[in-house]
Backbone as XML, in Angstrom:
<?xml version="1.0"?>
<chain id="A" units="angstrom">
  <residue number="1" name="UNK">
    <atom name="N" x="-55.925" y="-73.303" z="20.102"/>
    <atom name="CA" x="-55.085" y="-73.109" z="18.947"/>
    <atom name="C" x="-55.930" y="-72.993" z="17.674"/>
  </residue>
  <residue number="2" name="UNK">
    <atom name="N" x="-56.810" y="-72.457" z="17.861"/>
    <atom name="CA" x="-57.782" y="-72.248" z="16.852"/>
    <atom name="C" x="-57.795" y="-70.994" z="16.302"/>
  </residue>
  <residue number="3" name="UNK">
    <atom name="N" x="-58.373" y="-70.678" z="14.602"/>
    <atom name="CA" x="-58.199" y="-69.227" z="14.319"/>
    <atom name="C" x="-56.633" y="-68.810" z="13.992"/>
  </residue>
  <residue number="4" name="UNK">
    <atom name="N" x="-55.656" y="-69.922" z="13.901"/>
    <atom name="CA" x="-54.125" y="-69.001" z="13.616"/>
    <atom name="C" x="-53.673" y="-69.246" z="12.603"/>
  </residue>
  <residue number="5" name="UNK">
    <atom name="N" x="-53.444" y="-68.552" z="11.916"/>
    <atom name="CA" x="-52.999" y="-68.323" z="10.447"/>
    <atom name="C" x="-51.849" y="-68.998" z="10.435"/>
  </residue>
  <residue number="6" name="UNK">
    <atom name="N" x="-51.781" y="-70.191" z="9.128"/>
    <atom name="CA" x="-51.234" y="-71.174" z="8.844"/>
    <atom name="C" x="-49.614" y="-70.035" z="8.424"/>
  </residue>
  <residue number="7" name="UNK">
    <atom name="N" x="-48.645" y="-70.721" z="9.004"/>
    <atom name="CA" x="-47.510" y="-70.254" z="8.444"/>
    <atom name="C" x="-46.492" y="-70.434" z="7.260"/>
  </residue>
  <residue number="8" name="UNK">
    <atom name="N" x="-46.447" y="-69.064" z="6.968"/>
    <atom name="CA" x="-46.087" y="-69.249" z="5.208"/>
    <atom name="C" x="-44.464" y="-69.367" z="5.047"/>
  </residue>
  <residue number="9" name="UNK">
    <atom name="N" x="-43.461" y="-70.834" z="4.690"/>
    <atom name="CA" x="-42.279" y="-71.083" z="5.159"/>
    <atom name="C" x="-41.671" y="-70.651" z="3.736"/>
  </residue>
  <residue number="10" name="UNK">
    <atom name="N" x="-40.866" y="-70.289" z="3.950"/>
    <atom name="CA" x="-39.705" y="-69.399" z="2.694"/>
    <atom name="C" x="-38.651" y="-70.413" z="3.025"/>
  </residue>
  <residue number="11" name="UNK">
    <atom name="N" x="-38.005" y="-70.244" z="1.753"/>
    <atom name="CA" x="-36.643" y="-70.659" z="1.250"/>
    <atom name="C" x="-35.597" y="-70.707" z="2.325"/>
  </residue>
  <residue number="12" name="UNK">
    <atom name="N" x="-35.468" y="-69.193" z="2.111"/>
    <atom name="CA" x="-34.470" y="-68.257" z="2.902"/>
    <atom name="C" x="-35.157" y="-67.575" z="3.258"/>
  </residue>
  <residue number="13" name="UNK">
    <atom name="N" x="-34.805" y="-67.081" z="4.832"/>
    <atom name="CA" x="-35.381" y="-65.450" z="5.246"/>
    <atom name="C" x="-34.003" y="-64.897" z="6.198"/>
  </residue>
  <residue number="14" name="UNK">
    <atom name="N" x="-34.221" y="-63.606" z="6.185"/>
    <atom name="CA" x="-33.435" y="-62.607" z="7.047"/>
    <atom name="C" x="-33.884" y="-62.128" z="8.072"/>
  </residue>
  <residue number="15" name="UNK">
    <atom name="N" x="-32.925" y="-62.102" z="9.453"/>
    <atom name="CA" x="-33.834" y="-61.118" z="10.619"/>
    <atom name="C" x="-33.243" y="-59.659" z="10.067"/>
  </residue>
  <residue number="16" name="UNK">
    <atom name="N" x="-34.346" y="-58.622" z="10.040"/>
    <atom name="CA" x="-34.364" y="-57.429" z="9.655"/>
    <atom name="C" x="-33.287" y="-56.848" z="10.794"/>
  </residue>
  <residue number="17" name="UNK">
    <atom name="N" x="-32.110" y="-56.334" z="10.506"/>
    <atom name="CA" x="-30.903" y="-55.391" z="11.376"/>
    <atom name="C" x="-32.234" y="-54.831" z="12.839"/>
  </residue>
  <residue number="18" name="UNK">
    <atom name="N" x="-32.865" y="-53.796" z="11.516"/>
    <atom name="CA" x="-33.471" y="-52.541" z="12.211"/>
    <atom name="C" x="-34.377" y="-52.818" z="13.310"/>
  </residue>
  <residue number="19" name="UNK">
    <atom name="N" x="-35.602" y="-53.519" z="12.725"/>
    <atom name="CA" x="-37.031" y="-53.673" z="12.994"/>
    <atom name="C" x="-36.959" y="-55.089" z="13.672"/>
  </residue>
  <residue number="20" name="UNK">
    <atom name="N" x="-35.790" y="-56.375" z="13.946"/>
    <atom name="CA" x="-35.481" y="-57.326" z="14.144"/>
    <atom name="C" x="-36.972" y="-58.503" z="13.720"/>
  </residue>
  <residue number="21" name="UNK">
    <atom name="N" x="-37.437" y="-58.253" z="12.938"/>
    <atom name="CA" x="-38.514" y="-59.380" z="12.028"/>
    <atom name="C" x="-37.913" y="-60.208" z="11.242"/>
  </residue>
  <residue number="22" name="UNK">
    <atom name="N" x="-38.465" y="-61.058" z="10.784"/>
    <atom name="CA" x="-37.690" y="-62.135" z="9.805"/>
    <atom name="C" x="-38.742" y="-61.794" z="8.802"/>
  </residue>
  <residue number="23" name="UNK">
    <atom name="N" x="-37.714" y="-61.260" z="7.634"/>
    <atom name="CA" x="-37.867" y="-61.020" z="5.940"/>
    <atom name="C" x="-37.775" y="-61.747" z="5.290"/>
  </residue>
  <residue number="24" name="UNK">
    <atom name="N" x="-38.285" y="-61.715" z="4.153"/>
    <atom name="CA" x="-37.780" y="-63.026" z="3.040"/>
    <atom name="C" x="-36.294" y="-62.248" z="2.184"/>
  </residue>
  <residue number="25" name="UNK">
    <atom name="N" x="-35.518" y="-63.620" z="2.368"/>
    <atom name="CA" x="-33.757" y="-63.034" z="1.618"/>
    <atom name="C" x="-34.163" y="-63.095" z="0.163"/>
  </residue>
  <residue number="26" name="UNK">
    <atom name="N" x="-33.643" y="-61.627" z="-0.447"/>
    <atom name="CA" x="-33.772" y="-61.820" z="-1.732"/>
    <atom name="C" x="-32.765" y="-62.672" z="-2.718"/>
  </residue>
  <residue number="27" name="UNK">
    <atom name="N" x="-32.618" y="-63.912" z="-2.222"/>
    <atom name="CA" x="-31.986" y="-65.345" z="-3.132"/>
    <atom name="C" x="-32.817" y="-66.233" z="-3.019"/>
  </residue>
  <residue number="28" name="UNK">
    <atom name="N" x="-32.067" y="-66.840" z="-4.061"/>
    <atom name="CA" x="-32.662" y="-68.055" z="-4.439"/>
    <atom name="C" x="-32.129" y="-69.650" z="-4.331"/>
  </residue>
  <residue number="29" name="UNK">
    <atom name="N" x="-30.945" y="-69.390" z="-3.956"/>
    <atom name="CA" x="-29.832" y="-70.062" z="-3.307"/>
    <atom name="C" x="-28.922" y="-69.339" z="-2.148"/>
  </residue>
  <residue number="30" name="UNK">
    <atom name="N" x="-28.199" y="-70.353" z="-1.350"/>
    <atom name="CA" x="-26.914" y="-69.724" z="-0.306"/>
    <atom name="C" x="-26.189" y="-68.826" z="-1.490"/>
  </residue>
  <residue number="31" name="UNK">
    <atom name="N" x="-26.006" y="-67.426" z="-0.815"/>
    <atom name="CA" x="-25.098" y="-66.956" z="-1.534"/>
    <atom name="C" x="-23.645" y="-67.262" z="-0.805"/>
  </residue>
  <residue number="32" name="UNK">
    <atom name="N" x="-22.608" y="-66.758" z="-1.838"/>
    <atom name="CA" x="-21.149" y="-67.111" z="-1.236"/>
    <atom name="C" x="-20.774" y="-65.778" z="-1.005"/>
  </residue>
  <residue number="33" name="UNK">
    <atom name="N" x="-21.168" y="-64.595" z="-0.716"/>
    <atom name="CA" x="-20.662" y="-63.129" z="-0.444"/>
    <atom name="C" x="-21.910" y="-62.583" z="0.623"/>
  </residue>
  <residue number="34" name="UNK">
    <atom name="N" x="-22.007" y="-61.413" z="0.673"/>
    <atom name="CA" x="-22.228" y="-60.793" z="1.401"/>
    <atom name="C" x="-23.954" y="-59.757" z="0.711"/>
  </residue>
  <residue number="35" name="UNK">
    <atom name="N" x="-25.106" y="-59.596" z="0.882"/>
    <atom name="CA" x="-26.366" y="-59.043" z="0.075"/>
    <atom name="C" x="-26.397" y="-57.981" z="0.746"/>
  </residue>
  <residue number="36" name="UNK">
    <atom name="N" x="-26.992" y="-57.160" z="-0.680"/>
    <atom name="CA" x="-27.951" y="-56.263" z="0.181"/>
    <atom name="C" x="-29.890" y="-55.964" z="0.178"/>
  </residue>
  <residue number="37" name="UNK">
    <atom name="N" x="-30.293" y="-55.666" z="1.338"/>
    <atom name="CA" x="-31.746" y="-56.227" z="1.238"/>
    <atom name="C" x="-32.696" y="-54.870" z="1.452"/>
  </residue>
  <residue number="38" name="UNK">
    <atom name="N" x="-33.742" y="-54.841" z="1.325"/>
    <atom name="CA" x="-34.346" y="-54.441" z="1.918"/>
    <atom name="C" x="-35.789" y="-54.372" z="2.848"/>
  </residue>
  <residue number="39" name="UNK">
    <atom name="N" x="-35.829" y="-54.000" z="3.787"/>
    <atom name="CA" x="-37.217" y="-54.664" z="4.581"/>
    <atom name="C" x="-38.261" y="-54.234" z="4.203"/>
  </residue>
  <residue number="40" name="UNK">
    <atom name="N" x="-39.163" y="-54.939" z="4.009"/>
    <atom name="CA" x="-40.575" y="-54.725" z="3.786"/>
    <atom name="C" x="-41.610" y="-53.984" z="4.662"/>
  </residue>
  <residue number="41" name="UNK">
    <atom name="N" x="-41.004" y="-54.148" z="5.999"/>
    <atom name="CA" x="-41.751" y="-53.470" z="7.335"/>
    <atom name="C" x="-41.229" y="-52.395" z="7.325"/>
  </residue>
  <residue number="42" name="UNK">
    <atom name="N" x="-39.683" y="-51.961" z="7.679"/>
    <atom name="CA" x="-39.084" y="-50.545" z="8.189"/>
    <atom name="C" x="-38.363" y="-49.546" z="7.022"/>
  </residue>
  <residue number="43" name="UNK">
    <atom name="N" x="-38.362" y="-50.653" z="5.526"/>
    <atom name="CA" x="-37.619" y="-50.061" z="4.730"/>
    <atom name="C" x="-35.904" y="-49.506" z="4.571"/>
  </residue>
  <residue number="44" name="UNK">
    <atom name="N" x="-35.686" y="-50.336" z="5.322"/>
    <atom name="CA" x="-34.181" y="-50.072" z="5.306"/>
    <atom name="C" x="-33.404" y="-51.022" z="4.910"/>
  </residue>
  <residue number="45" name="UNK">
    <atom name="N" x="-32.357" y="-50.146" z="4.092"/>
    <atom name="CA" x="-31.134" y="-51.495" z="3.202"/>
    <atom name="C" x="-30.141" y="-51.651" z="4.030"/>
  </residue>
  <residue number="46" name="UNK">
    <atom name="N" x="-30.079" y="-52.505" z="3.843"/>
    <atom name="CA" x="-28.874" y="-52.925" z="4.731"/>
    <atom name="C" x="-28.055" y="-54.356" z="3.748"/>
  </residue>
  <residue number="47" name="UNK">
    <atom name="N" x="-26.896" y="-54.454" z="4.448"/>
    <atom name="CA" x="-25.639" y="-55.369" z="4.242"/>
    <atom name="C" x="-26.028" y="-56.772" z="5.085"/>
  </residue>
  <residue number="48" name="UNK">
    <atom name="N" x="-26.047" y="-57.677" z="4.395"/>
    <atom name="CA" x="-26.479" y="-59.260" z="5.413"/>
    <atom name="C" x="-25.191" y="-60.677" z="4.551"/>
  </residue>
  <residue number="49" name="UNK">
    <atom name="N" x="-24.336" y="-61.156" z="6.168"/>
    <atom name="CA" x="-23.339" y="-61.869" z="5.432"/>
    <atom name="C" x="-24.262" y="-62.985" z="5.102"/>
  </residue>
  <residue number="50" name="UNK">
    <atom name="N" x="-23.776" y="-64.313" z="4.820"/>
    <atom name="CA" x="-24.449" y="-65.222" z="4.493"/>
    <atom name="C" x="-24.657" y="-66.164" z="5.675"/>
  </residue>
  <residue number="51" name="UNK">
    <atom name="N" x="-24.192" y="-66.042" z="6.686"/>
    <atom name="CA" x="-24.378" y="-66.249" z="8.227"/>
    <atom name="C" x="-25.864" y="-65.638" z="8.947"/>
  </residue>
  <residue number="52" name="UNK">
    <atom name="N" x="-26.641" y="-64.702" z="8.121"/>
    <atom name="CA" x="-27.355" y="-63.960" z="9.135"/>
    <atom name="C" x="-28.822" y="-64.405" z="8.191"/>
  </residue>
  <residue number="53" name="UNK">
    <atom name="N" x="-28.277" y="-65.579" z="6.850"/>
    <atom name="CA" x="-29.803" y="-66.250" z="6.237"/>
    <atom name="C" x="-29.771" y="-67.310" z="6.440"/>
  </residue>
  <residue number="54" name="UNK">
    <atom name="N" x="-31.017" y="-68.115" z="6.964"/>
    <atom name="CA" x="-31.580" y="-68.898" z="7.354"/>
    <atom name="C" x="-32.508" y="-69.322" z="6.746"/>
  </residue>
  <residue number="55" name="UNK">
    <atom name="N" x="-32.827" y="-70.664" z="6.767"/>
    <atom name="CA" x="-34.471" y="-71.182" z="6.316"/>
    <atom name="C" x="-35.416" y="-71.219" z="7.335"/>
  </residue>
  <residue number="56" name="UNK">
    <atom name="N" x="-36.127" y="-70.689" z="7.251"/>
    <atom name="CA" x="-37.557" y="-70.037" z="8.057"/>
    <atom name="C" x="-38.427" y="-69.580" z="7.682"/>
  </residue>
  <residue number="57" name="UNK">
    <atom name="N" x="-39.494" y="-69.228" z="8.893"/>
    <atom name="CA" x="-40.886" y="-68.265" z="8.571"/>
    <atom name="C" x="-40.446" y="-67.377" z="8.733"/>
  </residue>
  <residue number="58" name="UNK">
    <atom name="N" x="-41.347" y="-66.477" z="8.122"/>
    <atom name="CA" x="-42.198" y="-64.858" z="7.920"/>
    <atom name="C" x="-41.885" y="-64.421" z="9.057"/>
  </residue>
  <residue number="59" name="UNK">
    <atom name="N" x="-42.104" y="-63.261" z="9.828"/>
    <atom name="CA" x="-42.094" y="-62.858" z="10.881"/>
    <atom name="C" x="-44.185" y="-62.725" z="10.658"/>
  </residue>
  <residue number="60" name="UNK">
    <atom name="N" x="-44.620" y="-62.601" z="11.909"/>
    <atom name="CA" x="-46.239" y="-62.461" z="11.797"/>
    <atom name="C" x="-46.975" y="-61.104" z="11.570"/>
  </residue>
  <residue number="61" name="UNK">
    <atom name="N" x="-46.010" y="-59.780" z="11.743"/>
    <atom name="CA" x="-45.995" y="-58.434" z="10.937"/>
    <atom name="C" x="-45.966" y="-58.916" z="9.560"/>
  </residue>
  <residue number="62" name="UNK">
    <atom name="N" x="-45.501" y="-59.170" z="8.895"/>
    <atom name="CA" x="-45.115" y="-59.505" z="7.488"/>
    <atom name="C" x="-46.444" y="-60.178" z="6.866"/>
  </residue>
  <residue number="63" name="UNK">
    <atom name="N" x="-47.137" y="-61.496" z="7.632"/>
    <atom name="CA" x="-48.095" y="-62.523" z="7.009"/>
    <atom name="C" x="-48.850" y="-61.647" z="7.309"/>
  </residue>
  <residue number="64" name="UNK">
    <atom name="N" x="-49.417" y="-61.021" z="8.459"/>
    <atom name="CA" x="-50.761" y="-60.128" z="8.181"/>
    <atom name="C" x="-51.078" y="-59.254" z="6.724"/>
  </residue>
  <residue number="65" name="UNK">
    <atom name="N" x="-49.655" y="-58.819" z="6.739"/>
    <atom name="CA" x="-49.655" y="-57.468" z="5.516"/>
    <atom name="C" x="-49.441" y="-58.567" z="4.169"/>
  </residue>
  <residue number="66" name="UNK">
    <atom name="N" x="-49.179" y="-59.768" z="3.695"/>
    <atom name="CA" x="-49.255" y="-60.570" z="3.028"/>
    <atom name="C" x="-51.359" y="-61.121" z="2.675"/>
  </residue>
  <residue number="67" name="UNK">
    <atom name="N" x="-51.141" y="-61.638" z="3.674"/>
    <atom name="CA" x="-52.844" y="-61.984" z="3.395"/>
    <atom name="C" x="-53.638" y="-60.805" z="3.008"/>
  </residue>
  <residue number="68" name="UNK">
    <atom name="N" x="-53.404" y="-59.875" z="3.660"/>
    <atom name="CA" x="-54.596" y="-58.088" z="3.645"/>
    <atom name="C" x="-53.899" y="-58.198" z="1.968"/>
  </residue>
  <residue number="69" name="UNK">
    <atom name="N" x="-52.832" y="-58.345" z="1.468"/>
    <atom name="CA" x="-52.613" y="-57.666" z="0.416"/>
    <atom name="C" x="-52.932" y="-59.074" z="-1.111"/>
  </residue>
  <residue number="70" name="UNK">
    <atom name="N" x="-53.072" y="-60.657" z="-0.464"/>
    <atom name="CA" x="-53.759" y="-61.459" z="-1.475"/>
    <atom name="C" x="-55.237" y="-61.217" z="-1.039"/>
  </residue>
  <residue number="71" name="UNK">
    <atom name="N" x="-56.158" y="-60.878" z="-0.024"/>
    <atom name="CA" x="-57.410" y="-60.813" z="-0.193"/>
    <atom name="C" x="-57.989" y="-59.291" z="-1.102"/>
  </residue>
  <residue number="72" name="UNK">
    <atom name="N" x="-57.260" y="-58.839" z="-0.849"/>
    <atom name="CA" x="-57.314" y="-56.960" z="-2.374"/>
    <atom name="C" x="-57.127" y="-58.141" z="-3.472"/>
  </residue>
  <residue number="73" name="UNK">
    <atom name="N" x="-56.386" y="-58.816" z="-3.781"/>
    <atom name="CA" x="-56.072" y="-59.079" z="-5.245"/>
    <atom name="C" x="-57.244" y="-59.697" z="-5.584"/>
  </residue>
  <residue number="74" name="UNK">
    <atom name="N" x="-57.533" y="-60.554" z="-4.700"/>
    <atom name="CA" x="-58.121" y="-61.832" z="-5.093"/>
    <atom name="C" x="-60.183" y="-61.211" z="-5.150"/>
  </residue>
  <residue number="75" name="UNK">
    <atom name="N" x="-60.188" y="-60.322" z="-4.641"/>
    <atom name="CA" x="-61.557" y="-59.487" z="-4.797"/>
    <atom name="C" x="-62.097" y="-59.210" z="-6.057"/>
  </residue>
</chain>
């Protein structure tokens, strides 16, 4: 278990409809209606009730393209 990238836990996240990954939900609290999001991996908007956000991790597509994109900044 060595070498694995520490997991980065969100608020809220969404499983993506399309690409089925877990996204980060764009709230900041439970909403009481119904969002719309979009994925970071497949790019597609979609409709998510408040049943389909959860508190969770990243999907591990997502943290790769997260770290590649703080080690550019941080250069």
């Amino acid at each position: 278990m060595f070498n694995i990238p520490p997991t980065r836990k969100r608020e809220f996240v969404l499983r993506c409809k399309a690409c089925r990954e877990n996204v980060p939900a764009p709230v900041e609290t439970m909403p009481g209606t119904w969002i719309l999001a979009d994925c970071p991996l497949c790019g597609q908007k979609r409709r998510y009730l408040p049943a389909d956000i959860f508190r969770g991790s990243l999907s591990y597509r997502l943290n790769r393209r997260l770290v590649a994109w703080e080690r550019r900044v941080h250069e």
